[in-house]
C-alpha positions in Angstrom: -198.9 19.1 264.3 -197.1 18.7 261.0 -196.2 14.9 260.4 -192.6 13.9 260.0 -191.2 12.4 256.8 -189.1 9.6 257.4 -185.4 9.6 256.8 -185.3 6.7 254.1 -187.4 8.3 252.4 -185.2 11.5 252.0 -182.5 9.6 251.0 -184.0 8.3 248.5 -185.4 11.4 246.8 -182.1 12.8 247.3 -180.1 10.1 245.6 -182.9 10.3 242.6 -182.4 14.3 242.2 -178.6 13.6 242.1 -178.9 10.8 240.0 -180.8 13.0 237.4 -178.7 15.9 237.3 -175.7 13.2 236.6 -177.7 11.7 233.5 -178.2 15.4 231.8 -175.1 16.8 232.0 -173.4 18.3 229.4 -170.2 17.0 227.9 -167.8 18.9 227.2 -164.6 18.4 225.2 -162.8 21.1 224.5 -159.5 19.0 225.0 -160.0 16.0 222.7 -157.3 13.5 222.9 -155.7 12.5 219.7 -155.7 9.3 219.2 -152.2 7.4 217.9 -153.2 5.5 214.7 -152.7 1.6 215.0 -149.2 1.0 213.7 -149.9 -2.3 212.5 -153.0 -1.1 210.1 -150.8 1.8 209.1 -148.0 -0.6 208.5 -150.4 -3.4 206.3 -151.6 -0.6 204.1 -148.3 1.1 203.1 -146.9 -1.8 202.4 -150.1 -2.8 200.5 -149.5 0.8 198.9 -146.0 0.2 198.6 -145.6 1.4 194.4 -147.9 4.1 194.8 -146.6 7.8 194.9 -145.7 9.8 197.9 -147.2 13.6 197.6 -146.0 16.1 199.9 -149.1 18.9 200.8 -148.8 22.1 202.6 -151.9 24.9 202.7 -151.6 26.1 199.0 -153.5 22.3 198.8 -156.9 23.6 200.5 -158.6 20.1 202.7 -162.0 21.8 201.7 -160.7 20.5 197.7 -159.2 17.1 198.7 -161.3 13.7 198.5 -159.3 12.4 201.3 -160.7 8.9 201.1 -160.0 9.3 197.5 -156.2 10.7 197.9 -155.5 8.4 200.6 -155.9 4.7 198.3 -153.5 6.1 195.6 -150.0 7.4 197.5 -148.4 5.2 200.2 -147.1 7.9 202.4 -147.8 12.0 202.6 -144.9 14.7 203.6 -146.8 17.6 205.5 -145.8 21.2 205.7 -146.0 22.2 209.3 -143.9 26.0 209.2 -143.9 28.1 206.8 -140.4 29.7 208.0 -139.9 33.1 209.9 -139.6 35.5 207.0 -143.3 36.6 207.5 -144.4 40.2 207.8 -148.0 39.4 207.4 -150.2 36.2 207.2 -151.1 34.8 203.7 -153.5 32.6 202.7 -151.3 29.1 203.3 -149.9 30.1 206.7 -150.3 32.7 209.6 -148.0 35.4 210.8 -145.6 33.0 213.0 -144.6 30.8 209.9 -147.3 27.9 210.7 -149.3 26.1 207.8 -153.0 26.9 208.2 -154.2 23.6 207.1 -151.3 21.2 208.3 -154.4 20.0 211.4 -156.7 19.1 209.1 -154.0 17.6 205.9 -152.1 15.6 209.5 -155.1 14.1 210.7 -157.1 13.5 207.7 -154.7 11.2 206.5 -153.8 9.5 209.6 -157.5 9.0 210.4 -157.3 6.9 206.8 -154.0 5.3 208.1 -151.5 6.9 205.6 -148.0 7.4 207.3 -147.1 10.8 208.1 -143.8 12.9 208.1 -143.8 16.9 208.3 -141.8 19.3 206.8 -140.5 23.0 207.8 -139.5 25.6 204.9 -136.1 26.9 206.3 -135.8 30.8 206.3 -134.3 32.2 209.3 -132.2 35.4 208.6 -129.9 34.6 212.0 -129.2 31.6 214.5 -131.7 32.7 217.0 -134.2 33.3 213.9 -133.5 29.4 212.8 -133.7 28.0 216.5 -137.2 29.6 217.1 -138.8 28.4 213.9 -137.4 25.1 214.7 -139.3 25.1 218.0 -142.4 26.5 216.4 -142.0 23.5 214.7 -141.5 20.7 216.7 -144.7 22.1 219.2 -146.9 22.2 216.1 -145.9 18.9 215.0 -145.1 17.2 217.6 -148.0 15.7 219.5 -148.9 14.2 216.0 -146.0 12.0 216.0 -145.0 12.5 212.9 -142.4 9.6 211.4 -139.8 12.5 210.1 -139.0 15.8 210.5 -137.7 17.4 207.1 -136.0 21.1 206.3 -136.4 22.2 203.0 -133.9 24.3 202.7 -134.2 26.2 199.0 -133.5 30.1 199.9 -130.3 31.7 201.2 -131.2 34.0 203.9 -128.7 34.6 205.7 -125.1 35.1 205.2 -123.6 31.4 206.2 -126.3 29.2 205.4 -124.8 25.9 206.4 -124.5 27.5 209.9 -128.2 28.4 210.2 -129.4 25.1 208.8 -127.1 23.2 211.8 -128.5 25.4 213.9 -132.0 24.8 213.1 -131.3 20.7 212.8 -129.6 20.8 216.1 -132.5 22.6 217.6 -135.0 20.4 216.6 -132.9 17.0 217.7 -131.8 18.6 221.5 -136.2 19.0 221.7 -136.5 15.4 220.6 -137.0 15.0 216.9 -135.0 11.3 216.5 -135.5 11.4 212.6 -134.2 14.4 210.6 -133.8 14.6 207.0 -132.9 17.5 204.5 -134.7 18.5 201.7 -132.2 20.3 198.9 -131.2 20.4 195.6 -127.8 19.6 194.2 -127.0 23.1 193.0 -128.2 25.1 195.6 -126.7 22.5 197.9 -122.9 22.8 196.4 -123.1 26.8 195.7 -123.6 27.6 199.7 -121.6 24.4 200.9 -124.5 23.2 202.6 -124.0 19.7 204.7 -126.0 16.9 204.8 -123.6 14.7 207.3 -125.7 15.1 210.5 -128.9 14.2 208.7 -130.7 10.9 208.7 -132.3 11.2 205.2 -131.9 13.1 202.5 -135.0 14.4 199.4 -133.8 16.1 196.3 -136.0 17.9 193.9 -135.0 17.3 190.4 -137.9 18.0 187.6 -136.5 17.5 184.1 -139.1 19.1 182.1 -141.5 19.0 185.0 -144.1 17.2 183.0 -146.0 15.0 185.6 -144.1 12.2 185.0 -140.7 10.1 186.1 -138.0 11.7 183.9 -134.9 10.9 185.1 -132.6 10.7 188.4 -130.9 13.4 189.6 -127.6 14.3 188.8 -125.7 13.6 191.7 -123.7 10.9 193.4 -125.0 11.2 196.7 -127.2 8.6 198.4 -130.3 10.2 198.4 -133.3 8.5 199.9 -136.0 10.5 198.1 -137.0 12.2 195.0 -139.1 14.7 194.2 -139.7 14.2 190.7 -142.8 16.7 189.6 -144.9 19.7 190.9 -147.2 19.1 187.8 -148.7 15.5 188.9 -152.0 14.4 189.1 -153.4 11.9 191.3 -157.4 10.9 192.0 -158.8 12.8 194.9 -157.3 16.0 194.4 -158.1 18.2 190.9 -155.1 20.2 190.9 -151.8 19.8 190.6 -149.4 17.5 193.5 -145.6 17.2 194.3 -144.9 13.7 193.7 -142.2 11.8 195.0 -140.4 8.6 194.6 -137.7 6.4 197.0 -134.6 6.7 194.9 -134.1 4.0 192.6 -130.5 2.8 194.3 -132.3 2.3 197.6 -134.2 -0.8 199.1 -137.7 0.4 198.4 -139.2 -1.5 201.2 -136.3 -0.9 203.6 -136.3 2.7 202.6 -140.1 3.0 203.2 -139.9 1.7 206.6 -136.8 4.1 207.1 -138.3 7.2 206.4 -142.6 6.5 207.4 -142.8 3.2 209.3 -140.5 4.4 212.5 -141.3 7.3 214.5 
């Protein structure tokens, strides 16, 4: 006759097997929640930061190059390329068939991570309406859950026969998805030969050079109330051994209040 085992004691092996399949367990993550960086540190810093250049990056500025802890503590604020516009045939090296920025993840989070404020940008090529509206969407979705402070066009290229028409179109887009802060990146010639408008934008970034020698030349020519000026592709800056975009809040603005405008307020 074989003996009974008691019932207790069944439970209790039981819960002990159950309990060690719970401890060894794999974990998977193949969803990882980004986390929001804390406003206040962001805020201490850049202000901290406050006379120190802004750069603006895109994938033509490879991460696996960029001494982001370096980068990071000399510029107050970075300007991200997030689409790469929808003239592409072909993917390139900076950006993949559907106008995205390869390295706009890594450039984003790198420099949030080392709480530098954020905004993104979109190089505006659409050849009609629909082309403009669908690149702004691409947009947004990429950039998006990064909550980025701005949402900047740079608009530089005619491509399509009224080009005030598809740059609405493409700013409208973006704010009816959510974007609350849109500014324009243009210069002042291209700007006046296509009659582009800059009234339903928040801020507005001009690219002026001079000679383009690394350094603060002069303003631009214009008198529009510009908030930014990109002043150089030929700068240098610690953590990075190749050459930057640097950029400047124009010197008729608040720079403090300007700051706050364009990378303290998502």
């Amino acid at each position: 006759m074989r003996k009974q085992i008691h019932p207790a004691i069944i439970f209790s092996l039981f819960g002990i097997f159950i309990a060690i399949l719970l401890l060894n367990r794999p974990s998977f993550e193949d969803h990882p929640i980004k986390t929001k960086p804390n406003a206040l540190q962001v805020e201490t810093q850049a202000l901290h930061n406050l006379d120190k250049p802004i750069i603006d990056v895109s994938g033509w500025q490879r991460p696996e190059e960029i001494n982001y802890d370096t980068l990071s503590q000399n510029i107050s604020g970075v300007i991200v390329r997030v689409h790469n516009g929808a003239q592409h045939t072909e993917t390139n090296d900076a950006a993949f068939i559907n106008g995205v920025d390869k390295a706009y993840k890594n450039h984003v989070s790198e420099f949030q991570k080392r709480n530098v404020p954020v905004g993104v940008y979109a190089y505006v090529a659409g050849k009609s309406k629909e082309d403009m509206e669908k690149a702004a969407e691409v947009f947004y979705n990429a950039a998006s859950p990064y909550n980025p402070s701005y949402y900047w066009l740079d608009v530089e290229e005619k491509t399509m026969s009224d080009m005030n028409e598809g740059v609405e179109a493409f700013r409208s887009k973006l704010a009816a998805l959510g974007a609350k802060n849109i500014g324009i990146y243009v210069g002042v010639y291209f700007m006046q030969e296509h009659s582009i408008s800059t009234d339903k934008f928040s801020a507005i970034w001009i690219p002026s050079y001079g000679t383009n020698s690394g350094y603060f030349e002069t303003k631009p020519n214009t008198d529009l109330e510009y908030d930014l000026h990109q002043y150089t592709s030929k700068g240098r800056i610690a953590g990075f051994e190749h050459h930057l975009d640097i950029n400047l809040i124009s010197a008729d603005k608040d720079k403090e209040e300007t700051f706050r405008k364009l990378f303290l307020r998502p």
